[in-house]
C-alpha positions in Angstrom: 105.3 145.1 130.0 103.4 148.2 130.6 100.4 148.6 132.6 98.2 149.2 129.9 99.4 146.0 128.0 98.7 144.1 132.0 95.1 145.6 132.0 94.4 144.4 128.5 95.6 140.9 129.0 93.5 140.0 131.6 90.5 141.6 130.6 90.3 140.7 127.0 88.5 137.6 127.2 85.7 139.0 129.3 84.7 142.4 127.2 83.4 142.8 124.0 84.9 145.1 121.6 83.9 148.9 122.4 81.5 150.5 120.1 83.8 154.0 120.2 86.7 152.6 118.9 84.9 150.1 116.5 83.9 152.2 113.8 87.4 153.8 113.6 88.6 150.2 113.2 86.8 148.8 110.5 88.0 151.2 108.0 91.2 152.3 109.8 93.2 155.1 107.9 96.6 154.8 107.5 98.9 154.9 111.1 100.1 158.1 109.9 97.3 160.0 109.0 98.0 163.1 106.3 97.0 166.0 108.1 98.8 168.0 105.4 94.5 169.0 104.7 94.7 170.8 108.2 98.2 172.6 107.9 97.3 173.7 104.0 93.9 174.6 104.6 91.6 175.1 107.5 88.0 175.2 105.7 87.4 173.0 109.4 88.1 176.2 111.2 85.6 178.3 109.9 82.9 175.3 110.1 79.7 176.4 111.9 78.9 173.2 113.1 81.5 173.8 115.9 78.9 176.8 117.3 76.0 174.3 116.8 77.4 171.8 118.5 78.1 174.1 121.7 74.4 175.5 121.1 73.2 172.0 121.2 74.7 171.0 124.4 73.7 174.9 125.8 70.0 174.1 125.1 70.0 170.7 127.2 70.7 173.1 130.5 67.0 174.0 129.7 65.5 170.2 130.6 63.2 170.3 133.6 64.1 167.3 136.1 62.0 164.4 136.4 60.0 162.2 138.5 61.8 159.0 139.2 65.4 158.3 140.0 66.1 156.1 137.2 65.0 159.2 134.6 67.0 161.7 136.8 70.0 159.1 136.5 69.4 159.5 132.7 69.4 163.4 132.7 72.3 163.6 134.7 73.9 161.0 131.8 72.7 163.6 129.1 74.3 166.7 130.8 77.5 164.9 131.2 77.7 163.9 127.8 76.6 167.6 126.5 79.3 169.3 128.6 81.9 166.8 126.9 80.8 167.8 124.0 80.8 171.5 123.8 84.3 171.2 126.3 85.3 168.9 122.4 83.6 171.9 120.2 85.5 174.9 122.0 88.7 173.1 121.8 88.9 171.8 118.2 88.2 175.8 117.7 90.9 176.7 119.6 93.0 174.1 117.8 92.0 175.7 114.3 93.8 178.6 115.6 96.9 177.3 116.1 96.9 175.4 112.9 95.9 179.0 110.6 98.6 180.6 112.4 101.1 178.2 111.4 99.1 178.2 108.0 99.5 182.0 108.1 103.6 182.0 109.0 104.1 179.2 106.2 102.7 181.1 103.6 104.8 184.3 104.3 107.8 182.2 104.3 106.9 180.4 101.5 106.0 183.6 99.2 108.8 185.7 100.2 110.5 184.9 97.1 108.0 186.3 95.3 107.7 189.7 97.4 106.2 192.7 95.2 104.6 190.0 93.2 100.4 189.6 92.9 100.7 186.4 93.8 102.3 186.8 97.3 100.2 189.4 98.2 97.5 186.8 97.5 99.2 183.8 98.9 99.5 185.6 102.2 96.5 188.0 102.0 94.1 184.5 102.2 95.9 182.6 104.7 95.7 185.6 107.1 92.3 186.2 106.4 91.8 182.5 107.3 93.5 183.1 110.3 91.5 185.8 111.4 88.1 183.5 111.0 89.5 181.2 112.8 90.6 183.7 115.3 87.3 185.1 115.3 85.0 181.8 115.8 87.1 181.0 118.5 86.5 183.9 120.3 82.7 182.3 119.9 82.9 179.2 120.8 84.7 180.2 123.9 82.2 182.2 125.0 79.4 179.8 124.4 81.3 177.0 125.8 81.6 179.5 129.1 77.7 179.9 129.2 76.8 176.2 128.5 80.0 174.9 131.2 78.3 177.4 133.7 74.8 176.7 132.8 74.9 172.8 132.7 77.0 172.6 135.8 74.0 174.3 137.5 71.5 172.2 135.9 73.7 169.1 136.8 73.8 170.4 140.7 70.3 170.9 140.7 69.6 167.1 139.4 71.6 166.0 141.8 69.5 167.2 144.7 66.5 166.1 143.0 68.2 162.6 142.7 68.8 162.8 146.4 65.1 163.5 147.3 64.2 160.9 145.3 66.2 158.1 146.7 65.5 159.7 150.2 69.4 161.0 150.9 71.5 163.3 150.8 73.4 165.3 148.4 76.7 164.3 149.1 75.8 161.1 148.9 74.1 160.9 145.8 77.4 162.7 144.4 79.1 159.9 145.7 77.0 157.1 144.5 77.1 158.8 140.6 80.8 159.3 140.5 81.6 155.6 141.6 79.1 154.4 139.1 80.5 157.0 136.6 84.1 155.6 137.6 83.0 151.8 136.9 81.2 153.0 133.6 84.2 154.7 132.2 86.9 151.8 133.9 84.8 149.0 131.6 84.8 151.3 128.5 88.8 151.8 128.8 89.1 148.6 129.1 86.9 147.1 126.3 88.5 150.0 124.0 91.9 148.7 125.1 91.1 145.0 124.1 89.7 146.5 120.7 92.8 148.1 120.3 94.9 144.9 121.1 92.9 142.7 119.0 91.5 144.7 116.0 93.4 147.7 115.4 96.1 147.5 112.5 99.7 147.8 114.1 101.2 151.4 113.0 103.7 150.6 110.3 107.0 152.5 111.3 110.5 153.3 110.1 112.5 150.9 112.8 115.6 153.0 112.2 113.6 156.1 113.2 112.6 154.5 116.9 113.0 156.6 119.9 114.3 153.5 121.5 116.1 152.4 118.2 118.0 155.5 118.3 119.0 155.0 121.8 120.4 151.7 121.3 122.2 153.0 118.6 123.7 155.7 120.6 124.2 153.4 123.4 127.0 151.3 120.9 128.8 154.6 120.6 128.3 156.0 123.6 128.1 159.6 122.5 126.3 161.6 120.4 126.6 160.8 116.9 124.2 161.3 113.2 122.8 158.6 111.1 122.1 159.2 107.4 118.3 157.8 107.1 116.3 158.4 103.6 118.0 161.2 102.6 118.1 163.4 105.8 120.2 163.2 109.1 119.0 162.4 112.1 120.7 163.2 115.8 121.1 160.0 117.7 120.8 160.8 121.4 122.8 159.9 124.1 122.3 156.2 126.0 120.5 157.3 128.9 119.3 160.7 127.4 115.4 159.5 126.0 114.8 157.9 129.4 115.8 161.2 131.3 114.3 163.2 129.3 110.9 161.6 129.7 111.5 161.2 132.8 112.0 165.2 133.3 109.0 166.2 131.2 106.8 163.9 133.1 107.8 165.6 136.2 107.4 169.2 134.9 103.9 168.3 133.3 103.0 166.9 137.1 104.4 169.5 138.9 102.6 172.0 136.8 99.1 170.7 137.0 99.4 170.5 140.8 100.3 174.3 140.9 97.1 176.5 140.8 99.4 179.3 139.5 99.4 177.9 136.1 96.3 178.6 133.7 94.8 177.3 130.6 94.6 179.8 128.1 93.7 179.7 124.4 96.7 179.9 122.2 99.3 180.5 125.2 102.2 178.2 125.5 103.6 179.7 128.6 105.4 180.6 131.0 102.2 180.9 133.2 99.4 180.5 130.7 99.5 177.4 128.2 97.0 175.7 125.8 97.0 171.7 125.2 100.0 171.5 122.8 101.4 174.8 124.3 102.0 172.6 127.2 103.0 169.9 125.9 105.6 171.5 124.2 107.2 172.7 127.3 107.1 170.0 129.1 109.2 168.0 126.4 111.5 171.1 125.8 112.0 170.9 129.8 113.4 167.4 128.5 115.1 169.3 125.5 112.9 168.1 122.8 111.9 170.6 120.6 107.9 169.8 119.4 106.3 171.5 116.6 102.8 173.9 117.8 99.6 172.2 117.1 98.5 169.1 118.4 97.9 168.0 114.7 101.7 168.6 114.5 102.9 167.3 117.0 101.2 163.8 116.1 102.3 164.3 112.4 106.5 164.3 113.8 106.0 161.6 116.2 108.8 159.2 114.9 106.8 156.2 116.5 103.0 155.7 116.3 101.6 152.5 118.9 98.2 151.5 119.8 96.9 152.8 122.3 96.8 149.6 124.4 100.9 149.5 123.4 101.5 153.0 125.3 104.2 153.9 127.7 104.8 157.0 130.2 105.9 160.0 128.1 103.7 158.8 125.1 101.4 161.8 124.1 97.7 160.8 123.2 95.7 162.6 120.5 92.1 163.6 120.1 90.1 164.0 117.2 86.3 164.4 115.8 87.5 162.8 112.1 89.1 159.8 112.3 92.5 161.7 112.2 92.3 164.2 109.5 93.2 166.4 112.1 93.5 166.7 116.1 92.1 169.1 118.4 93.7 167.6 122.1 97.1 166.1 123.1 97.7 165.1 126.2 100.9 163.3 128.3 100.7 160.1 128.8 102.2 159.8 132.4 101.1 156.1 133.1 98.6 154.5 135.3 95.9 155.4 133.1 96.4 158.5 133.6 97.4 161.9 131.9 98.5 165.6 132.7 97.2 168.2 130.0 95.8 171.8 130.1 92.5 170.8 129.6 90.1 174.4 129.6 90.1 177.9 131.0 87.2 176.2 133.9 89.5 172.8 134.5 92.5 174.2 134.0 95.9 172.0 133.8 95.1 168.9 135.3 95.8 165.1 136.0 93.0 163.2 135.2 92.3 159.6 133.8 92.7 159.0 130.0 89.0 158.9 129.5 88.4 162.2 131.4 86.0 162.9 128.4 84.7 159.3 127.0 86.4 157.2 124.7 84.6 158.4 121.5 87.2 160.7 120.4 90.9 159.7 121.6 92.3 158.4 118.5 93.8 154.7 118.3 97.3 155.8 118.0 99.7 157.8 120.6 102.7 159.4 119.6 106.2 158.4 120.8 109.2 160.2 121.1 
């Protein structure tokens, strides 16, 4: 029994059902989510509201600190939640990159029957141009989200020492006291959003024969690598040990790499030294030697196994998204513990940091399985 399903067990009586994961719930799209919408069109990636968002969280650096701790507690709340937010706006940017450049590919492929014709000149003529506007608001939002990251880090620092003259101590211990009451905050809202998940969120309906684990035990009866016929297509069965190595070795690259300052977060990049969110977690499953396709949206999309999130294992990748799952602008490795390695932003870099690094409002109820 995994961790996750221990933590939920003997919590679940105690906590209510968490408001982020409740609305999703209630009207709960289908366990695999179309994101065909995303990969056939990225309208999304030329959506202003991405820049206002960032602009939103930019103008809270301007609040002036107040009088009493309990109000400076609150504004330090605020600029937490607005850097979350812009770090959530530049990244779904970034994302829409990835998907019109796959957009953009597809199209050529898929019009080059039809070279010399008007319509492929069309055909491919729009999805580039698509591309470059989402190439182009990126550029934006990354350099808004650079200002606000900057400028409410400063304004958080300089609540902090007012916080500290207020209760009559020091900095550093001020920044203590918030990030333990920050920790227990974000422990209880993991914890209530994993009973919700447990108790109210629909199991993901799979094809059994299409189970990473399935496949192994498959493999494991012929002890070799073999091919099942399943609805029409062929699918490699893996060797008996092969899916447990191999998430074992991508787990170990993904942990190596974030605790190697060498290695960067960059938009669009998916390596050797520079990698974006599914950039990296595409090498660190072809480390394992599983191929996984470029955008997080994607990579969801192949997963042959959806679970809930309070059902994950190590290896499991977890998804982020601002629309219920239309789309997803943030994967991340699941590496266990409550934890998770991903390349996170150009400022945090590729890091190992709990699974609610950012709140639970926008990790979306299902992980991916391979």
């Amino acid at each position: 029994m995994s961790i996750l399903k221990h933590m939920v067990i003997a919590t679940s009586t105690a906590l209510v059902a968490s408001s982020v994961l409740a609305s999703a719930a209630t009207a709960a799209p289908a366990p695999t989510p179309s994101v065909a919408s995303t990969e056939t069109s990225i309208d999304s990636a030329i959506n202003p509201k991405l820049i206002e968002n960032i602009t939103a969280s930019l103008a809270v650096a301007s609040i002036s600190p107040a009088k009493s701790a309990k109000s400076l507690d609150s504004e330090i709340a605020r600029i937490d939640i607005a850097l979350q937010n812009a770090e959530a706006a530049a990244l779904e940017a970034a994302g829409n990159v990835v998907v019109a450049g796959e957009v953009a590919a597809q199209a050529k492929t898929d019009t080059a029957s039809l070279s010399g014709t008007s319509l492929s000149k069309f055909a491919t003529s729009s999805a580039e141009l698509d591309r470059q506007k989402a190439t182009e608001l990126s550029a934006s939002a990354q350099s808004l989200y650079s200002q606000a990251d900057k400028q409410l880090t400063a304004k958080r620092t300089e609540l902090i020492a007012a916080s500290a003259k207020a209760h009559n101590t020091s900095v550093a211990v001020e920044t203590a006291r918030l990030q333990k009451e920050s920790e227990s905050r974000g422990e209880a809202e993991l914890m209530a959003a994993l009973a919700e998940s447990e108790s109210t969120v629909p199991d993901p309906v799979n094809d059994p024969r299409l189970d990473p684990e399935t496949l192994d035990k498959a493999a494991m009866s012929t002890g070799a690598l073999g091919a099942a016929s399943i609805a029409g297509s062929t699918v490699k069965l893996p060797t008996a040990i092969s899916r447990a190595k191999r998430i074992d070795t991508s787990i170990k690259w993904a942990k190596k790499v974030a605790g190697n300052n060498k290695y960067k977060y960059r938009y669009g990049a998916r390596g050797p030294m520079y990698f974006d969110c599914s950039g990296f977690t595409g090498k660190a499953f072809s480390t394992g030697g599983k191929k996984l396709q470029r955008s997080s949206g994607s990579q969801y999309k192949a997963a042959p196994k959806k679970v809930k999130l309070s059902k994950m294992q190590k290896g499991d990748l977890v998804f982020w998204s601002s629309n219920s799952g239309r789309s997803f602008y943030h994967v991340a490795i699941y590496i266990g513990g409550g934890k998770i390695a991903h390349a996170r932003n150009p400022s945090a870099g590729i890091s190992v940091n709990n699974l609610n690094y950012a709140g639970m409002r926008n990790i979306y109820k299902y992980a991916g399985r391979y």
